[in-house]
N, C-alpha and C positions, 0 to 999 in steps of 0.2 A: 346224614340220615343213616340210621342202623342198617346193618346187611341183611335184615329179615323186611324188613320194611322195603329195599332196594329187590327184595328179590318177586316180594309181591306186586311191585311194579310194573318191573319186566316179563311178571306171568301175564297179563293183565295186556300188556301193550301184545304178548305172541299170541295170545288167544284171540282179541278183537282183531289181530292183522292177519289172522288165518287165510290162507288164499282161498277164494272162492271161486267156483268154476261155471257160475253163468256167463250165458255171454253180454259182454259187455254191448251198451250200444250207449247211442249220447241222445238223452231226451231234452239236454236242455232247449234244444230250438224248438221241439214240441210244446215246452211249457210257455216259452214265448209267445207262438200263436195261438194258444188257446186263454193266456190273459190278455188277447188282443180280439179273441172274438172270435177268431179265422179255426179255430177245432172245439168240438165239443169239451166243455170241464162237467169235473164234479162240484156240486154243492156242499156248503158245511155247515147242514143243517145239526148234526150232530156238536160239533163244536161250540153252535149257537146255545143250543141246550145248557151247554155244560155251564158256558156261561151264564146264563141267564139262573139256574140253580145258583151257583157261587155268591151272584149280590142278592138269593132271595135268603142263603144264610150270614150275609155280613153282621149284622146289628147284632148275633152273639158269637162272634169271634174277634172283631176288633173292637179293639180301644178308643171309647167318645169320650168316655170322663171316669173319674177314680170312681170304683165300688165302695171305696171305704175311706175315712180320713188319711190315714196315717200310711195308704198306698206307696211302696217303692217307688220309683220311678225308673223305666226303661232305659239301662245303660250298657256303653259296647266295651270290648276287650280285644288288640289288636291280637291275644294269643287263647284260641280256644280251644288248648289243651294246657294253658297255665298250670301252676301247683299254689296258687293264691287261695282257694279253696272258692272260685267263681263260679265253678260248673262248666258243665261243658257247652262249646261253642261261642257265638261272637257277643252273646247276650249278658250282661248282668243286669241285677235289680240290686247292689249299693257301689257303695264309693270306692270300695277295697282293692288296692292294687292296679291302679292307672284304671277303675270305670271311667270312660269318658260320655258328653253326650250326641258325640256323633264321631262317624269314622269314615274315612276311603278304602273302598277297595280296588285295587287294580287286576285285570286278568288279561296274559296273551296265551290263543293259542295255536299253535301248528299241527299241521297233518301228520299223522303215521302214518307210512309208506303202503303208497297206493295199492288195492288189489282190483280184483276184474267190479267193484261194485260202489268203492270208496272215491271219494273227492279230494283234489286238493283243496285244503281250505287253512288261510290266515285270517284270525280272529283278534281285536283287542276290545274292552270293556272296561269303565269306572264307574263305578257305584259310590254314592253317597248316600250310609245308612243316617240318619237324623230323626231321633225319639222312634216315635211307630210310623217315620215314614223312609223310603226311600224315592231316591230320584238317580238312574242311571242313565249310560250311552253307550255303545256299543257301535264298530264297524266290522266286517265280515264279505270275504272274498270267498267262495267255490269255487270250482271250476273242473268240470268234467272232463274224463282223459280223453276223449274222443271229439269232443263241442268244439267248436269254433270259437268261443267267444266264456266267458264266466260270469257268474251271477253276484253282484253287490250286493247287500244290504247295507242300509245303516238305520238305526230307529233313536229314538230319545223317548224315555217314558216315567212318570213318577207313579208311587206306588204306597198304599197303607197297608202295614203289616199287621200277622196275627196277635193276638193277645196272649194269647193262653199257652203257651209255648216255651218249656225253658231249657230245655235243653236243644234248641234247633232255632232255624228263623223263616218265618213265610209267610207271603201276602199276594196279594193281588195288583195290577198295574196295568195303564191306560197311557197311552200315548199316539206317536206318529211312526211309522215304517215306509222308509223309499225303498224300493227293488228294483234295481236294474238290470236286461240282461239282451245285451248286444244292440247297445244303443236306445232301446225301449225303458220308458221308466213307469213303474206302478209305484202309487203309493196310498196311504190311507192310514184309518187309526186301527189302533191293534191293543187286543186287553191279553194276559198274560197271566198264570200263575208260576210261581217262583217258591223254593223252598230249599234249606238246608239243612239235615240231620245229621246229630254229634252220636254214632250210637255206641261205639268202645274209640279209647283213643289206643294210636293217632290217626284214627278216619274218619271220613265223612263222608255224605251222600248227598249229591245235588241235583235239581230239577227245574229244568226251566218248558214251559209249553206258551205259544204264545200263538196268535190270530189276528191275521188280517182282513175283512172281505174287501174284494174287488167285483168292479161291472161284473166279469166273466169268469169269476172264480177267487177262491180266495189263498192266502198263502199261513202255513200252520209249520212251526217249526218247533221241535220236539229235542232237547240239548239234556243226557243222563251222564252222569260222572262220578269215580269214587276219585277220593281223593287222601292223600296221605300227607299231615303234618308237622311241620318242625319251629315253632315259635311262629313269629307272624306270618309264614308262608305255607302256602298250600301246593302239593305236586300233585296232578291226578291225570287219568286218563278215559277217554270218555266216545260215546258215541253222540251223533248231528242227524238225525233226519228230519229232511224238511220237504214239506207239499207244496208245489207248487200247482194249482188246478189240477190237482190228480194224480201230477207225475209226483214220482221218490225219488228223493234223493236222498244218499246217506257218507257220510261220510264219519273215522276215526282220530280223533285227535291226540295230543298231550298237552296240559295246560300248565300255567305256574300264577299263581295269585302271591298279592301281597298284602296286606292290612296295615293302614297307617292312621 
């Protein structure tokens, strides 16, 4: 990685790990009883909304069938900042220079060092992007500096991507979420948008939002990242918060993807 690239990095990781001086407390038990019934949550009604907008625009953003005969077809590139003249990101529309029609991605990530408001948190993640769909899986540890106990997820979800999109890649996705936290387990389905933008190389910009409801509240976790890359691998650093009925949690990471 070049030393201008290495230095935006490490700006990136001192800023997000800036100390912060609230005081720290541990809500996770809080969020326990209140996906258990035992404390008042908040609602996500708003979150329903969003959804419910998103599939009332699907039918002109993804792909059911070619507009035209002689339509490309959606193909992947494990380097999306190649010099094959692909464009930018994981997307091609021909054959040029290894397009494939489908690809793995892998992602782990770890915490940067905790402040008064951050989590630990161990992440890993596999995606399998195929034509305009994908299907991934994902595990994910939290764990507050102060809680007794730490928060699990793990989900599995497949997902139809945008169309219209050629320099980036994003779609929507539907699946299952289990949450566990100190022996307690939630679980239910959970719809999600997902997106990634190429916009100078070598970076990138990533977003993941995703929803769960539950009886007594629901769980919303909101994953922003830039990212910096070098052939088929990506280095970024990134921010986690997630809702648990009301309570925040947040936590700072760094991640490393691979594309195969």
């Amino acid at each position: 990685m070049k030393p201008l690239h290495i230095s935006v990095v490490l700006f990136l990781c001192a800023l997000l790990c800036a100390p912060s001086f609230s005081a720290a407390q541990s809500r996770t038990e809080e969020a326990r009883k209140r996906m258990k019934g035992e404390s008042d949550s908040e609602s996500g009604e708003m979150a329903l909304a969003v959804l419910e907008l998103t599939f009332d625009i699907l039918p002109e953003l993804f792909y059911f069938r070619p507009m035209y005969l002689d339509e490309p077809r959606l193909r992947y590139t494990p380097y999306p900042y190649s010099d094959t003249g692909l464009g930018r990101g994981i997307r091609t529309f021909n054959d040029i220079g290894g397009g494939r029609e489908s690809m793995i991605e892998m992602r782990m990530n770890l915490s940067l060092p905790q402040g008064a408001l951050a989590m630990d948190q161990k992440a890993a993640e596999v995606k399998w992007h195929l034509g305009y769909w994908l299907v991934n899986g994902q595990y994910e540890y939290l764990k507050e500096l102060d809680a007794p106990y730490g928060i699990h997820q793990f989900n599995v979800m497949g997902g139809r991507k945008f169309r219209f999109f050629t320099s980036g890649d994003a779609g929507v996705s539907l699946g299952y979420r289990n949450v566990m936290i100190g022996g307690d387990r939630f679980d239910g389905l959970e719809a999600a948008i997902h997106t990634d933008l190429y916009p100078v190389k070598p970076f990138s910009l990533s977003y993941y939002g995703g929803w769960m409801p539950h009886t007594y509240g629901s769980v919303t976790n909101n994953r922003l990242s830039i990212g910096v890359h070098r052939g088929p691998m990506r280095f970024s650093v990134g921010h986690h918060w997630l809702d648990i009925a009301g309570i925040d949690f947040n936590t700072f990471s760094a991640g490393f993807n691979v594309y195969l």
